[in-house]
N, C-alpha and C positions, 0 to 999 in steps of 0.2 A: 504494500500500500504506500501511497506518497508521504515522506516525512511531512509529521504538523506545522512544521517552519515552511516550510515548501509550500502545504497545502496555501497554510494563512496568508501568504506573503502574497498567492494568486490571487486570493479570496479580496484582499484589500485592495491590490491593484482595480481590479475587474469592479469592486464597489465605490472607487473611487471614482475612475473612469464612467461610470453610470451618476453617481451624485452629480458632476459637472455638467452631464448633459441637460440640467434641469437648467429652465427660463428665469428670469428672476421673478418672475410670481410664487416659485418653487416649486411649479407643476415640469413636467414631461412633455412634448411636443414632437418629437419624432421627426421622420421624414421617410416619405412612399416612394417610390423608386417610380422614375418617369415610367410610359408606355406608351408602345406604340401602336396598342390598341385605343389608350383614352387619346391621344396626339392624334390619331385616324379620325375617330369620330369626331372630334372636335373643328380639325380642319374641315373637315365635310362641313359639318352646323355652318358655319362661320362661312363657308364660299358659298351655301345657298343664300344665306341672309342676304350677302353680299348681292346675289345675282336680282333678290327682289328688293333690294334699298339701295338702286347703281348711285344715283343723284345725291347720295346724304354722305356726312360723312360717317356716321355710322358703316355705310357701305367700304367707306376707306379704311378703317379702321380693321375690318373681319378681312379685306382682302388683305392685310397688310399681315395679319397675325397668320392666316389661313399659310401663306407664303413662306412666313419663316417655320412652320410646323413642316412644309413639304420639303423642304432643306434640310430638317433634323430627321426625319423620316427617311430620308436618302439616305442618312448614314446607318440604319440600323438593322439592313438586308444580312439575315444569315445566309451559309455558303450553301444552302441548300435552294436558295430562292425565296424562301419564306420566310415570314415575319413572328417574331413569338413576342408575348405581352409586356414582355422586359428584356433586358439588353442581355440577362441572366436565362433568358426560356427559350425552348428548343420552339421552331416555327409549327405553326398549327393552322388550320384552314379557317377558321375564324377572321383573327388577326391579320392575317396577308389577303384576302378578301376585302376586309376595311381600310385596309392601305393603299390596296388598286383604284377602290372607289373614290378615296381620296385626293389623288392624282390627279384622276379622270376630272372631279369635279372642280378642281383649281384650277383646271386647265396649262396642268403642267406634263400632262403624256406624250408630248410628243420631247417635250426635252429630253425627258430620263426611259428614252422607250426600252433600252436593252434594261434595268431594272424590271420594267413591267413585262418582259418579257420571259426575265426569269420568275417573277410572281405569278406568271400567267402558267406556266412549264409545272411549278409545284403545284397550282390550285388543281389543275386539270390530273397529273398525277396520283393527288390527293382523289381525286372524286367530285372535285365543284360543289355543286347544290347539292347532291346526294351525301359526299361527306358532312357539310352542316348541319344535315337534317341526322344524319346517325351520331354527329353530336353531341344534340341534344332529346335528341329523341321525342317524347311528347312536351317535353316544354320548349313553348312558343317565346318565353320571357327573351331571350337573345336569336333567338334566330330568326325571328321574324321581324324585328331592326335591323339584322346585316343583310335580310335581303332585301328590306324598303331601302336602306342605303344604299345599294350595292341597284335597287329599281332607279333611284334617283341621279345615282350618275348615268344609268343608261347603258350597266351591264348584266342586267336580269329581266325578263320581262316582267311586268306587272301580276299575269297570270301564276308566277311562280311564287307571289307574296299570298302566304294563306291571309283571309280577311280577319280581323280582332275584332269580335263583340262590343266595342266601346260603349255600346248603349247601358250594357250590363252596371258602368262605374256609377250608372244614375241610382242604385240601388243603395240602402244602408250596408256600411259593412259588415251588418251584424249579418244580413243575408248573404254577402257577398261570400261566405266560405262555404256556403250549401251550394253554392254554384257551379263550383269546379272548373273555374278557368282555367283557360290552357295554359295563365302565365302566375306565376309568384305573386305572393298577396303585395307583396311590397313594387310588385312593377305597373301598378293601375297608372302612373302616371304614361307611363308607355303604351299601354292599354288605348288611352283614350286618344292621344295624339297621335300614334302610327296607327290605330284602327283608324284615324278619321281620314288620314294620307291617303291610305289603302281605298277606302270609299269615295275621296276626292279623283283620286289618279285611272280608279276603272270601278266602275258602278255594279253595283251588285245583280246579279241577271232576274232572282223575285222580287217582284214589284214590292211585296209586302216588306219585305226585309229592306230593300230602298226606303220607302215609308217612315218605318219605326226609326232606322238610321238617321234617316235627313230632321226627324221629329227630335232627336237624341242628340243633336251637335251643341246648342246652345246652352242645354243643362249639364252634357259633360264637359264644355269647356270650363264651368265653373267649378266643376266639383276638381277641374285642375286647376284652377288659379287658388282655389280656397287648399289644395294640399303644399303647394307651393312656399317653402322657408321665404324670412326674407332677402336670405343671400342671393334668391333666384336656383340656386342649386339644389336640385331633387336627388335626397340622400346625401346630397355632397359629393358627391358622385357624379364624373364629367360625361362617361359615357351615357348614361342615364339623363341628364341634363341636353347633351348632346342630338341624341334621337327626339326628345321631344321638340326641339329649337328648330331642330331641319325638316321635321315631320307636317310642323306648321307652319312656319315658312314655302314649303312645298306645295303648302294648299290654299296660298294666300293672305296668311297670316302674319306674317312676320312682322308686323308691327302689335300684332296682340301682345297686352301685359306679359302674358307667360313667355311668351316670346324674348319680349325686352329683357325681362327678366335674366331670363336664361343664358341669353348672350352676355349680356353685364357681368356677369357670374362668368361664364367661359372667357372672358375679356381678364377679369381680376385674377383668377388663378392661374394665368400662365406663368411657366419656370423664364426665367432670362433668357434661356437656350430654344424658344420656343418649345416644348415641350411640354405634358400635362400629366400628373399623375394617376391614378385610379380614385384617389378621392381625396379633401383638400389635406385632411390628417384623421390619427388617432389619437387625438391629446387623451382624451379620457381613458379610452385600453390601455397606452401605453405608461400612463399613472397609476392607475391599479396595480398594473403588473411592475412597473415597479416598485409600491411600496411593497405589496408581497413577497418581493426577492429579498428586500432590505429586511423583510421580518424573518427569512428562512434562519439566520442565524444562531437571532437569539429571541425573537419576538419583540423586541424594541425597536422601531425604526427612528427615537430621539424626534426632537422639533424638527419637521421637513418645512412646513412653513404654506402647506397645498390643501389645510381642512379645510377652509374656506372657499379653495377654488372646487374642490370635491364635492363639497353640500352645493352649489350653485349650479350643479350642473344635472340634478337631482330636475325630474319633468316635474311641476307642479300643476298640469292642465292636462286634458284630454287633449291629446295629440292630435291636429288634424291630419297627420298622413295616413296611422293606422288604427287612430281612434281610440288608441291606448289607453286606460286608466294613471291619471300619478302616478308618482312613484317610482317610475323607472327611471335606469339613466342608457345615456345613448353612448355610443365608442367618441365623440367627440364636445366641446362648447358650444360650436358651430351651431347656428341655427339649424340645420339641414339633418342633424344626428336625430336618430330617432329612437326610443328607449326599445334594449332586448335584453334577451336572458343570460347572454355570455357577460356584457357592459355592465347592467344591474348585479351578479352574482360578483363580479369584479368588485363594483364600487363598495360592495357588503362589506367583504373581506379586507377590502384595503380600510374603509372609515372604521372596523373592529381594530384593526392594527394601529391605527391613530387613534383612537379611543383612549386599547390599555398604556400607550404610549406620552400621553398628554395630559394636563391637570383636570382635574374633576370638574373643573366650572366649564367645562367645553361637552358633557355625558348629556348634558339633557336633551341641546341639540340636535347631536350625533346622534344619540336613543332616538329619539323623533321620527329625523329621516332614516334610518332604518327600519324603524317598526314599518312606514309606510316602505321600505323597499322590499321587504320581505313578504307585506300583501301582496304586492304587486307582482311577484314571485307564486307566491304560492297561488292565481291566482292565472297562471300562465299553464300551469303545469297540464299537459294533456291527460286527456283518459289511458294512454296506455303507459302509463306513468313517468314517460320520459317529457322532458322541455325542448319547445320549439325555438325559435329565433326569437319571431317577433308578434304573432298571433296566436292565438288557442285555436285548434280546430284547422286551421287551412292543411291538410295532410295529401293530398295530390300531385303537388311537386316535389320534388325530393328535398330543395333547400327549404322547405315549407313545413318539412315532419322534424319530428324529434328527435336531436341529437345527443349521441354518448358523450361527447365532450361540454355540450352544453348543459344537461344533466349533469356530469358529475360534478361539473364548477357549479350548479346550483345546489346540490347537495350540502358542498362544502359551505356557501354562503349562509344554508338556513340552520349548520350546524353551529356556526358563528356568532350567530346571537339566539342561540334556542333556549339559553339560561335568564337571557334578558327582557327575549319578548314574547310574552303569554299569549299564545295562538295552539289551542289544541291540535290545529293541522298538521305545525311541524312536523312533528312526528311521523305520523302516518305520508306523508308527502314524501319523504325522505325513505322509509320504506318503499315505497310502491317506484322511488325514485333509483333502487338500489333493485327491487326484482326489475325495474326496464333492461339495467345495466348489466345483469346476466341472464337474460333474455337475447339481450344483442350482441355477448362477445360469441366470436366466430368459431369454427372448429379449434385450430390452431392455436388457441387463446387469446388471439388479438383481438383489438376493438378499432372501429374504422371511426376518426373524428368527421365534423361536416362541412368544417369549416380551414379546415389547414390539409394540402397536398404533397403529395410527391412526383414532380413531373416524371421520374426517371423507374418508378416504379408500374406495374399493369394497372388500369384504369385508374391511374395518375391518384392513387390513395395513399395515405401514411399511414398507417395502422402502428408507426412508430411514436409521434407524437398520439394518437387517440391512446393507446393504450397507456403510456406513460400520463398524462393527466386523467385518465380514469382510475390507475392507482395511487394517486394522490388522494382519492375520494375514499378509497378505503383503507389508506393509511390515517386520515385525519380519526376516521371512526373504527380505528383500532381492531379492521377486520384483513390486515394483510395476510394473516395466515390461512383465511378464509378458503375454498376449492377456486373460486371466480378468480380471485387475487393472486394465486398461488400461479395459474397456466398462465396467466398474465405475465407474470413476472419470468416465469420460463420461459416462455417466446423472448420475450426482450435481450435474456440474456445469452437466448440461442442465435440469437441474431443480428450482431453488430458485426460489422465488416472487419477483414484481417485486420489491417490496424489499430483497432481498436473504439472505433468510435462508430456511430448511424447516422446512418442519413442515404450512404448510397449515389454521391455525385461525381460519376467519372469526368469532370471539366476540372472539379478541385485539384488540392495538390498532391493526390496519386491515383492511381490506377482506376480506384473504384474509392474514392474517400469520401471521409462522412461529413455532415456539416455539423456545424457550431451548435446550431438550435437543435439537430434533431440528437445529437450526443448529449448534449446537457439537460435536456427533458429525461432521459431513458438513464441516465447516470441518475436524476434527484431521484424518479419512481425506484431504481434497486439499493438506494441509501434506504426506501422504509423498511427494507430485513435484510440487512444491515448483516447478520449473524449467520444470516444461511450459507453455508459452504458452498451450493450446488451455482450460484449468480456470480460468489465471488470474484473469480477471477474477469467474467466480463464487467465488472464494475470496477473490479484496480484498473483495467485497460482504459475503461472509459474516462475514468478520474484521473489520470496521468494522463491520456489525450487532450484534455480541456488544461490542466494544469503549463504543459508542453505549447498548448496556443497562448494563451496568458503571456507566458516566459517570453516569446516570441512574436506579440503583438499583433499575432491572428484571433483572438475575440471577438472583434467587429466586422469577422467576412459572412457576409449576407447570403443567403440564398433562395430562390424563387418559393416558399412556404408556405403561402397564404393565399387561398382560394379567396377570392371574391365573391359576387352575386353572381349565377352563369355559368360558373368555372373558369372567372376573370383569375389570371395570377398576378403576384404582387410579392415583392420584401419589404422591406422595413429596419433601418439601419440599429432600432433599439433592440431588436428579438434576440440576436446573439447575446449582447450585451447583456440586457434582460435577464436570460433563461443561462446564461452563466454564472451570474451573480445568484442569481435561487439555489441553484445545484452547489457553486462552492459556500454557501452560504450553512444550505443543510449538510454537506460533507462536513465542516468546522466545527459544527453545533455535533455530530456525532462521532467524529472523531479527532479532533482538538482536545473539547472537552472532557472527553474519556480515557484519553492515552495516558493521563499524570496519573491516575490510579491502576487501571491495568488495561491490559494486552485485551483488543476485540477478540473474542470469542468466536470460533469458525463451528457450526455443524451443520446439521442435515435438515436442522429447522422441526416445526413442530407436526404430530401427525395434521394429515390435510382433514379439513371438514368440511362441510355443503356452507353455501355462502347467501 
């Protein structure tokens, strides 16, 4: 195992280097790693607006930005012809499709035609429209924007854009989930405006369905200006933003509020380099998750100086995007963030750690808004006992239904304050929240998260990071030796690459090498048995892997980890950082702490029971 001088000396580095990166409000702000899928769409939005505001300067302004996006976009062709979501991701028929169209639509193809030619060589390759569509299979939420996009520059026909129900968004959304739309509860703003393109650009052939449509444009354009933040950015989120902006513009609108809006918003978030991220930030995820690393140690994370920023970011109003109850919190401050179950169970656990952390005259507060975060929690939780994103009930889409990793970090939240706040549900929630989660691990004993990937693995899943934060869940409640916990932990440690660490990225620096985040998640899950002989050694490998990047000033290499809405990818410069500081955090607190009296204990661990 690594000497405790060694270990500690990483452990402080790696928490130091994390303390700095805090704003001087003493919050976390991050930074998203550009793409060339939200830089696509967005140049798209912006050269349609452009083509219906020629005479304004608004019109100067979108041609002017559309321009420098197709110039950053020129540099990001992988050597296969295609385009992946970051500079980090392997090309995919999504992304190099929005990129084509892009082009097309600035009216910059004839410049860079041997590029489009080689995007043209992989889509066709690929499959075209038939790979899109196997995609994403029955959800419409992305693939029926790449191809009104991909209609609007004038490289799909119309006939190939399935049509969106838009009329449906005139409904309450309490109805809206018996409905079972083809797209994500959270993409009605998509819904309404590329269904209305769609019915703009080629009319529907029954009369009746014309009708009800053309009766249905006025009230769903409101029920989109009224979900509409005031940053103009739906979700926060460019591509999402994006499609709606060129969807109505396309049909005539482009000076509707939502419209303005939305450009304004696409206008404000561009990078210097032309370029646009996946969405504007995660100040609020990436605060949670760090005061929780900073607690891994010893449970003190001392005055950080971000409780104030943390309680204000807390909903206090029905949401109008998804109609949410208080209570929740969203991944960012941003107008645009919308309250869910992974951000809420977050902000639990972090304002408990600033709680036990800070003087008593700040509990009552704190007490407060958690009691209401914990309804708001418990109140999420679907009938088959696991937790969704962001709705109760929408179960149709995949990113819709209830996630292992979303569950277990709710777990852990309502574990957190179950001594403080009197709710007989706790309980039974958390129960029914622990049979979902062995319900859902897989033969092998893994468990697939819903919201973090692995582009390099079969149907681009991690089951490295889900399973390591699902045994977090059963570490906190003292059920690691449990049967569920126990296969869990054995995959894990059956399966870390030769050198030592997971993740699986042959671009890294070897052969097949692991990253940062997916080593240091899978390292803290087999620090919670600590004593079992049978993991050990994949866990000295892993913890001397992570201690060796520290030493070496590789803690901060990023890797493509994080699904978006879609199966959008994305990094995040904090996540290594992050998820190494947790891990040598809990390494320090179980083996620092214990060395001065005696030598860890190695056996076979304890007999397995039903979990």
């Amino acid at each position: 195992m690594v000497h405790p001088h060694e270990l500690n000396r990483a452990y402080q580095t790696a928490r130091g280097d994390l303390l700095a990166e805090r704003v001087p409000t003493g919050h976390w702000v991050g930074e998203l790693s550009s793409s060339a899928l939200s830089t696509a769409t967005a140049a798209s939005a912006l050269s349609i607006v452009a083509k219906h505001t020629e005479d304004t300067g608004r019109g100067e302004a979108c041609r002017e930005l559309s321009g420098r996006a197709i110039e950053w976009l020129a540099g990001c062709q992988n050597d296969d012809g295609g385009f992946g979501d970051t500079d980090k991701s392997l090309s995919n028929v999504a992304t190099t499709m929005l990129v084509r169209a892009a082009f097309h639509l600035a009216g910059a193809a004839g410049e860079h035609a041997e590029l489009l030619r080689r995007a043209e060589g992989y889509i066709a390759a690929k499959g075209g429209v038939s790979a899109l569509r196997r995609r994403y299979g029955r959800d419409r939420t992305f693939a029926v924007p790449i191809l009104t996009n991909c209609a609007l520059a004038g490289l799909v026909p119309w006939r190939e854009v399935p049509p969106l129900p838009f009329e449906m968004a005139c409904l309450t959304y309490g109805l809206l989930r018996f409905v079972r739309l083809p797209v994500v509860s959270y993409a009605v703003p998509a819904l309404v405006a590329i269904g209305q393109a769609r019915f703009f650009h080629r009319r529907p052939p029954n009369p009746l369905t014309w009708l009800v449509r053309r009766l249905a444009v006025g009230r769903s354009l409101r029920v989109l200006e009224r979900m509409q933040p005031a940053s103009g950015g739906f979700l926060e989120a460019i591509p999402l933003t994006s499609f709606v902006a060129m969807s109505l513009a396309s049909a005539g609108r482009a000076d509707h509020p939502t419209a303005r809006r939305g450009v304004k918003f696409l206008i404000e978030s561009v990078r210097e380099d032309g370029s646009w991220p996946i969405d504007t930030n995660l100040a609020t995820w990436n605060t949670t998750l760090s005061i929780q690393a900073l607690a891994a140690a010893s449970g003190n994370v001392g005055a950080l100086g971000c409780l104030d920023w943390l309680l204000a970011c807390q909903n206090h109003e029905v949401h109008p995007f998804t109609q949410a109850a208080p209570g929740g919190w969203g991944w960012s401050d941003l107008s645009g963030a919308v309250p869910d179950a992974d951000d809420t169970a977050g902000a639990l656990l972090a304002s408990r750690a600033l709680r036990d952390s800070g003087p008593a005259r700040h509990h009552p507060r704190v007490d407060s808004a958690a009691g209401d975060g914990v309804r708001w929690l418990l109140g999420l939780q679907n009938t088959d006992g696991g937790w969704p994103t962001f709705c109760r009930g929408w179960g149709a889409m995949p990113f819709d239904r209830s996630g292992t990793d979303l569950t277990a970090h709710a777990v852990r939240a309502l574990r957190a304050w179950e001594n403080l706040i009197p709710d007989d549900r706790i309980g039974e929630a958390i129960q029914r929240g622990f049979d979902f989660l062995a319900k859902r691990q897989r033969p092998d004993g893994s468990w697939v998260p819903l919201w973090f990937g692995n582009q390099w693995r079969a149907g681009e899943k991690n089951p490295v990071y889900g399973t390591a934060r699902v045994l977090l869940a059963y570490r906190d409640f003292g059920r690691i030796h449990t049967l569920p916990a126990r296969r869990g932990l054995r995959w894990l440690a059956a399966n870390p690459l030769p050198e030592g660490g997971w993740g699986d990225d042959p671009r890294a620096d070897g052969p097949h090498a692991s990253t940062i985040e997916e080593t240091a998640v899978a390292v803290e899950a087999l620090l919670a048995d600590l004593e079992n002989g049978e993991w050990r050694p994949a866990l000295e490998a892993g913890l001397r892997r992570l201690v060796t990047a520290v030493g070496e000033g590789r803690h901060r290499e990023t890797a493509p980890i994080g699904f978006y809405f879609a199966r959008l990818w994305y990094y995040e410069k904090l996540y290594p950082l992050i998820f190494t500081v947790s891990a040598l955090g809990q390494a320090v607190r179980r083996l620092c702490l214990r060395s001065s009296s005696q030598p860890t204990r190695a056996n076979h661990g304890s007999p397995e029971t039903a979990g």
